[in-house]
N, CA, C and O atoms as a GROMACS GRO file, in nm:
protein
  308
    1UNK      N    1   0.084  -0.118   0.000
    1UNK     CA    2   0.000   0.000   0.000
    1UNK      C    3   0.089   0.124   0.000
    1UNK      O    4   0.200   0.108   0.049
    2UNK      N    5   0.052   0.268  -0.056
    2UNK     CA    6   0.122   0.336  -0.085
    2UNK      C    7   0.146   0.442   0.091
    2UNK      O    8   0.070   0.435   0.188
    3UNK      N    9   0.225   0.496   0.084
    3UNK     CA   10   0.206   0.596   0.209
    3UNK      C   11   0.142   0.696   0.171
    3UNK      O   12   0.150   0.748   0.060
    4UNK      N   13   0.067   0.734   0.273
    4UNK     CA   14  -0.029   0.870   0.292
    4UNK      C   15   0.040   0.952   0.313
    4UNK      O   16   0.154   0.928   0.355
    5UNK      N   17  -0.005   1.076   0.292
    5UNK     CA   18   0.078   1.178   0.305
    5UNK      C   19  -0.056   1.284   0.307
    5UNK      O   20  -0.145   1.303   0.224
    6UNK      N   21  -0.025   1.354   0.464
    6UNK     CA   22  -0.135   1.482   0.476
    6UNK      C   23  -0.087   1.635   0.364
    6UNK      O   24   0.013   1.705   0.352
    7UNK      N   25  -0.215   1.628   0.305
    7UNK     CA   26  -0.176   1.838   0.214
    7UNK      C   27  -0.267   1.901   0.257
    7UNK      O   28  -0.353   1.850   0.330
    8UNK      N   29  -0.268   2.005   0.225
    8UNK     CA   30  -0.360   2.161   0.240
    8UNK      C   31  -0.375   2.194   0.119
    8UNK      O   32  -0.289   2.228   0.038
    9UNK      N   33  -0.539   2.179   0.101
    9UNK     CA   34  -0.601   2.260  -0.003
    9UNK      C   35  -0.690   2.362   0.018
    9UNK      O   36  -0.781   2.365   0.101
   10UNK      N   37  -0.645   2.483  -0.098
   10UNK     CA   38  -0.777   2.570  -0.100
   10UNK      C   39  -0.866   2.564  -0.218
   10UNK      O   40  -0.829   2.610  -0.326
   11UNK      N   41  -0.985   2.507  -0.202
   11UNK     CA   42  -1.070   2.506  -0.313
   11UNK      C   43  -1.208   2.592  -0.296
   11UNK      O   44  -1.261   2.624  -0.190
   12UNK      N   45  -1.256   2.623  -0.438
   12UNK     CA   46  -1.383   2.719  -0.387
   12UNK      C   47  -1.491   2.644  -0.336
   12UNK      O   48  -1.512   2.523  -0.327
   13UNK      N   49  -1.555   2.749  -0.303
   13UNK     CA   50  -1.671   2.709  -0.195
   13UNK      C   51  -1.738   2.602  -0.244
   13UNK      O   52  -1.765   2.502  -0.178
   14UNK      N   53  -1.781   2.631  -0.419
   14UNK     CA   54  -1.903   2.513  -0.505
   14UNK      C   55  -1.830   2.402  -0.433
   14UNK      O   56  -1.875   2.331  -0.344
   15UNK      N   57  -1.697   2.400  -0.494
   15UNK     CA   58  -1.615   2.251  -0.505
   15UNK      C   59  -1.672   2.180  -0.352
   15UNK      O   60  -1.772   2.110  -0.334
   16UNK      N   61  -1.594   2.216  -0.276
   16UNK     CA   62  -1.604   2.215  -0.120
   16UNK      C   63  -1.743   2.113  -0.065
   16UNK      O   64  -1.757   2.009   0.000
   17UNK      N   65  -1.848   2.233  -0.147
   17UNK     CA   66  -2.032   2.170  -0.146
   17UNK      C   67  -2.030   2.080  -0.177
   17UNK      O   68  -2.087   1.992  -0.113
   18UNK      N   69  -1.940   2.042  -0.333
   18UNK     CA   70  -2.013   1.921  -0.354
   18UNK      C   71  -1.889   1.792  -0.288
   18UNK      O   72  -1.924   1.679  -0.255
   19UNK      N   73  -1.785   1.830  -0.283
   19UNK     CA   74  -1.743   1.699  -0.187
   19UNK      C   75  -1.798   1.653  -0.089
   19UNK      O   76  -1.800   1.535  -0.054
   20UNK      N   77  -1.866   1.779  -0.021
   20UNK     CA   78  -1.947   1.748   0.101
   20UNK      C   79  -2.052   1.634   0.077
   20UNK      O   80  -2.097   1.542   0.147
   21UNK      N   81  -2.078   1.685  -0.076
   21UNK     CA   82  -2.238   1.592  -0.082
   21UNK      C   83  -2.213   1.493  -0.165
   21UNK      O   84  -2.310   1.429  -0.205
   22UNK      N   85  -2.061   1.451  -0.218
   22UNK     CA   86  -2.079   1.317  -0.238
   22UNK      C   87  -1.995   1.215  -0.121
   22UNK      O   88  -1.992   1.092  -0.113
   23UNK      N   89  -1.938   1.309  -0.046
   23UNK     CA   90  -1.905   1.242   0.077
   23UNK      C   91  -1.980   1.192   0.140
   23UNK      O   92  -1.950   1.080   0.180
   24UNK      N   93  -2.137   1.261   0.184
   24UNK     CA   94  -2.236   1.179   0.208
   24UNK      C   95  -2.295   1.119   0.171
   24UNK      O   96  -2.366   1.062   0.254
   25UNK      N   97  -2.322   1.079   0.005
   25UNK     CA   98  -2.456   1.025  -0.060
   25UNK      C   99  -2.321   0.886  -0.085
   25UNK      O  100  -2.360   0.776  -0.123
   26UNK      N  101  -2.187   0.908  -0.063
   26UNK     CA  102  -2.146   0.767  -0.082
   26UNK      C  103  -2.097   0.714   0.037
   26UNK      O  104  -2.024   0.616   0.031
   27UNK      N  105  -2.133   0.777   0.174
   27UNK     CA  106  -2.041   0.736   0.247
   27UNK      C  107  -1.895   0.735   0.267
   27UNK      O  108  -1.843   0.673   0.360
   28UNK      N  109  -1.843   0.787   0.200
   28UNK     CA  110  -1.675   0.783   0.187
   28UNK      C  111  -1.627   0.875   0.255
   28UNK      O  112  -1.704   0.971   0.265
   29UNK      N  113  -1.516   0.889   0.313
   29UNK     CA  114  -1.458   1.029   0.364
   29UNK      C  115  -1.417   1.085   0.220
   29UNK      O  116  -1.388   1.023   0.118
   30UNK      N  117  -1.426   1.289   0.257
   30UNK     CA  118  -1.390   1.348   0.177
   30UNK      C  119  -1.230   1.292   0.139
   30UNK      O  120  -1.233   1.262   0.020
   31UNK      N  121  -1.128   1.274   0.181
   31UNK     CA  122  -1.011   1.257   0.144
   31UNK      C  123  -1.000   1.083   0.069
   31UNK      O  124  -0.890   1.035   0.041
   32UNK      N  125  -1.099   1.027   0.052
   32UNK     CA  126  -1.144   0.907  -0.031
   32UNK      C  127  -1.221   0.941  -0.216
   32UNK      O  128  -1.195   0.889  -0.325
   33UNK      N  129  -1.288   1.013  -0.190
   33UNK     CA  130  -1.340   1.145  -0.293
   33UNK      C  131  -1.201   1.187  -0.332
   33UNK      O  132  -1.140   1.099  -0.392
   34UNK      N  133  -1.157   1.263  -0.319
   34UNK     CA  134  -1.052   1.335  -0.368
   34UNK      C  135  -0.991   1.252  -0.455
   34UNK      O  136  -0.981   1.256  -0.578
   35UNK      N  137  -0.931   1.136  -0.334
   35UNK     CA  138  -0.818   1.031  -0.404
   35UNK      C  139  -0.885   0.937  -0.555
   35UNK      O  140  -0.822   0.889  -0.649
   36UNK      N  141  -1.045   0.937  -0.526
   36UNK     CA  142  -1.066   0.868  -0.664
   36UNK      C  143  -1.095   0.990  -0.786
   36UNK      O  144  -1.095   0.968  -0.907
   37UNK      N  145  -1.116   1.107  -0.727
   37UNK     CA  146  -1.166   1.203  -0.850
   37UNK      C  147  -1.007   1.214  -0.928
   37UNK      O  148  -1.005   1.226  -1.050
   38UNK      N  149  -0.908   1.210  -0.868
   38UNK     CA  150  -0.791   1.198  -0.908
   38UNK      C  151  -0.695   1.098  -0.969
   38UNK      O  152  -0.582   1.112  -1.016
   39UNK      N  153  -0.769   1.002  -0.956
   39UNK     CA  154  -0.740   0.889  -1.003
   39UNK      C  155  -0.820   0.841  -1.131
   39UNK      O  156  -0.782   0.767  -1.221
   40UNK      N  157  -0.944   0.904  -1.114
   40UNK     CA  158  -1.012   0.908  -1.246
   40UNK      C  159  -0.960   1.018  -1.387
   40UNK      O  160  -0.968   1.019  -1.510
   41UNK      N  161  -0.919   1.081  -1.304
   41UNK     CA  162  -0.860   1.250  -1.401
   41UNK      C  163  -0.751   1.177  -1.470
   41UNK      O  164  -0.738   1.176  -1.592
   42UNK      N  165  -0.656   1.104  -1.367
   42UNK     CA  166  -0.515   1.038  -1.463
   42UNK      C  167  -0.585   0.937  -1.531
   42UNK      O  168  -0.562   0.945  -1.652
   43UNK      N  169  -0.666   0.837  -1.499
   43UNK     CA  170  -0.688   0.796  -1.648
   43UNK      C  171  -0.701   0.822  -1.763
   43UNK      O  172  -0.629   0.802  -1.861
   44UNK      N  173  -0.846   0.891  -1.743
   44UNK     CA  174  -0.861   0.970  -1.838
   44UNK      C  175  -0.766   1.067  -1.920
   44UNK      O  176  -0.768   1.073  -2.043
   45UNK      N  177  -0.695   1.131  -1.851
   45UNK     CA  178  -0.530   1.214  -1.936
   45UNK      C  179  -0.470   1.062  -1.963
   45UNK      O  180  -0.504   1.045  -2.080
   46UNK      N  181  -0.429   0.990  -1.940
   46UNK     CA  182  -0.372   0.825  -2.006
   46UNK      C  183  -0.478   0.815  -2.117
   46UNK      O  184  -0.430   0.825  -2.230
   47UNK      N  185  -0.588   0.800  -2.113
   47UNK     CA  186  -0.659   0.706  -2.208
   47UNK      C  187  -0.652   0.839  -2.348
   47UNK      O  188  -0.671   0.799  -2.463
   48UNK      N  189  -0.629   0.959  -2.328
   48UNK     CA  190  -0.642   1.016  -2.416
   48UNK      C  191  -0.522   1.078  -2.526
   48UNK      O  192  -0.534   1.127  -2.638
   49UNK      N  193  -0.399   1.050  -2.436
   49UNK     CA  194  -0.339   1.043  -2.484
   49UNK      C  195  -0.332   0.916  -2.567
   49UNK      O  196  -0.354   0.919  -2.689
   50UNK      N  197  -0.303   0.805  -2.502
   50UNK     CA  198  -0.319   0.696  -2.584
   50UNK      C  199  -0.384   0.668  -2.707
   50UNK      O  200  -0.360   0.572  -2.780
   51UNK      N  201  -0.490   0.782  -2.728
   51UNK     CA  202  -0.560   0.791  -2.858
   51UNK      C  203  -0.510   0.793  -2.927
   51UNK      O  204  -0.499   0.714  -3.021
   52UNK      N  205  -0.420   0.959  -2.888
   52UNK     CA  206  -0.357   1.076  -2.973
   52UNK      C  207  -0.288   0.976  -3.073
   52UNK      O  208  -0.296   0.960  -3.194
   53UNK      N  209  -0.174   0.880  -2.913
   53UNK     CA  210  -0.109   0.829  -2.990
   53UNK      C  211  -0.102   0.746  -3.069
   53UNK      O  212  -0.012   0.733  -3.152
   54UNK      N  213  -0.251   0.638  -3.047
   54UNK     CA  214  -0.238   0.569  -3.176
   54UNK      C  215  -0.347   0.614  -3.285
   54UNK      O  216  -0.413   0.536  -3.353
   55UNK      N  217  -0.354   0.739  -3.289
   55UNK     CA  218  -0.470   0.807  -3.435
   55UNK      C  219  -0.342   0.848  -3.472
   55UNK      O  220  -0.342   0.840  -3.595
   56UNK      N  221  -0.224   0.890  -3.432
   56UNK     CA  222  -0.076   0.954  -3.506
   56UNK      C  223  -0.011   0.839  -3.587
   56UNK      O  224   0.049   0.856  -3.693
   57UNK      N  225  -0.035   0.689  -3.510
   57UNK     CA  226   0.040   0.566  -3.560
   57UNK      C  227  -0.053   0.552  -3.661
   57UNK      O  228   0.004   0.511  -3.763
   58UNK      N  229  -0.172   0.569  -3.676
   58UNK     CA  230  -0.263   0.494  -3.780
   58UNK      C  231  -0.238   0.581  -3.905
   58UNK      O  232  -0.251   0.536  -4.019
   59UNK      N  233  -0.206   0.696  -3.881
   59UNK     CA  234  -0.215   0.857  -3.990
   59UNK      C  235  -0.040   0.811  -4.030
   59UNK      O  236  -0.022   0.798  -4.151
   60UNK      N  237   0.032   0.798  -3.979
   60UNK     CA  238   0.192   0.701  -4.017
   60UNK      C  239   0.183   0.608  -4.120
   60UNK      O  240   0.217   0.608  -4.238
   61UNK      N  241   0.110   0.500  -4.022
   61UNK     CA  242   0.106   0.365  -4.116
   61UNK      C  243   0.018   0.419  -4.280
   61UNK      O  244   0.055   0.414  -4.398
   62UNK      N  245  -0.104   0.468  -4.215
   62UNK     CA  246  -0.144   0.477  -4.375
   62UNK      C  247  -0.066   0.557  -4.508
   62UNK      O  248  -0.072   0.517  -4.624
   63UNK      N  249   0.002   0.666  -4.465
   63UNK     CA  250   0.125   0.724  -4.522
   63UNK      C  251   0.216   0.583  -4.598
   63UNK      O  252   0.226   0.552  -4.717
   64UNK      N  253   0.263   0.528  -4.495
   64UNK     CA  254   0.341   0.426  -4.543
   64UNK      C  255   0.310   0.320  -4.616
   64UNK      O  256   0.385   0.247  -4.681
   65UNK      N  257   0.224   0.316  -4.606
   65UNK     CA  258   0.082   0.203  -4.669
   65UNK      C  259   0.090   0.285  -4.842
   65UNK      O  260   0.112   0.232  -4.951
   66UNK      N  261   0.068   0.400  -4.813
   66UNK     CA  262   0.040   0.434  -4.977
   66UNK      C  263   0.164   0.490  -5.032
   66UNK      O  264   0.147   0.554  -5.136
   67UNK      N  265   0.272   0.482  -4.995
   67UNK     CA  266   0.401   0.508  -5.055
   67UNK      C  267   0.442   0.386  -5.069
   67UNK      O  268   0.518   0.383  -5.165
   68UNK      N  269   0.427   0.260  -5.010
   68UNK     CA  270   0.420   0.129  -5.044
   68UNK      C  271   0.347   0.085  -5.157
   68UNK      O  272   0.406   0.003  -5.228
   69UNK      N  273   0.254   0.114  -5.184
   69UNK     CA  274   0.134   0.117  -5.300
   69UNK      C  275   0.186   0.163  -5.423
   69UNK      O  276   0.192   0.094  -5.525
   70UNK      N  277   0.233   0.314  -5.409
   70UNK     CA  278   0.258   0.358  -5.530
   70UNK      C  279   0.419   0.340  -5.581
   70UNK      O  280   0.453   0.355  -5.698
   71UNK      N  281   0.506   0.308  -5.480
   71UNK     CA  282   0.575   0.223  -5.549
   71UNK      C  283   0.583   0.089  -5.603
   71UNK      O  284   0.663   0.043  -5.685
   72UNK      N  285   0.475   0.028  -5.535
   72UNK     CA  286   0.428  -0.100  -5.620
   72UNK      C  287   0.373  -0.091  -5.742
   72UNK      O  288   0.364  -0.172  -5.834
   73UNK      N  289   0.329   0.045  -5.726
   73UNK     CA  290   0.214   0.014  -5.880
   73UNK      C  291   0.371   0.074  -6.003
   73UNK      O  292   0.410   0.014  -6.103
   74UNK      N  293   0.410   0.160  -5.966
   74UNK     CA  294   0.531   0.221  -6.046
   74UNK      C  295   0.628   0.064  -6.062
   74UNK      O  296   0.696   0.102  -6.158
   75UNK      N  297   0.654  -0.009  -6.049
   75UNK     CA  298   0.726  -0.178  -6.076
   75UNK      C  299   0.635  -0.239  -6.132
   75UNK      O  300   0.678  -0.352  -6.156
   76UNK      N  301   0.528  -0.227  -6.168
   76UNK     CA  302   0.463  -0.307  -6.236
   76UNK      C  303   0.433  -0.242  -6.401
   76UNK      O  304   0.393  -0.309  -6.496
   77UNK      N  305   0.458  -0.128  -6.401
   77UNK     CA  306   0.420  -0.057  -6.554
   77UNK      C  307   0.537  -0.122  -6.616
   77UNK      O  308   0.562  -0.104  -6.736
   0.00000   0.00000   0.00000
């Protein structure tokens, strides 16, 4: 398990409200909230990069795909 480590945050008031109120409607302590809203955020920045990076590999390959092509078709005339 990882070590805890106490911080100090200042967040605005909305924010604050609603930790409050999903602290209660899930039972969790606020510092349980936090740790998954944050843990959801890095996925999400992971999963989207991961797109990026493979819509960049697919936009590559097809490049390479059709310079493959048209030098195939240019060996065959």
């Amino acid at each position: 398990m990882a070590n805890k480590l106490k911080v100090t945050l200042s967040l605005d008031e909305d924010l604050v409200e609603a930790l409050e109120q999903i602290s209660r409607q899930t039972k969790k302590p606020r510092s349980r909230v936090v740790q998954e809203a944050l843990r959801a955020w890095r996925r999400k920045e992971l999963q989207e990069k991961l797109a990026l990076g493979y819509q960049e590999m697919a936009d590559e390959n097809l490049k390479v795909a059709e310079q493959g092509l048209s030098s195939f078709k240019e060996t065959l005339k």
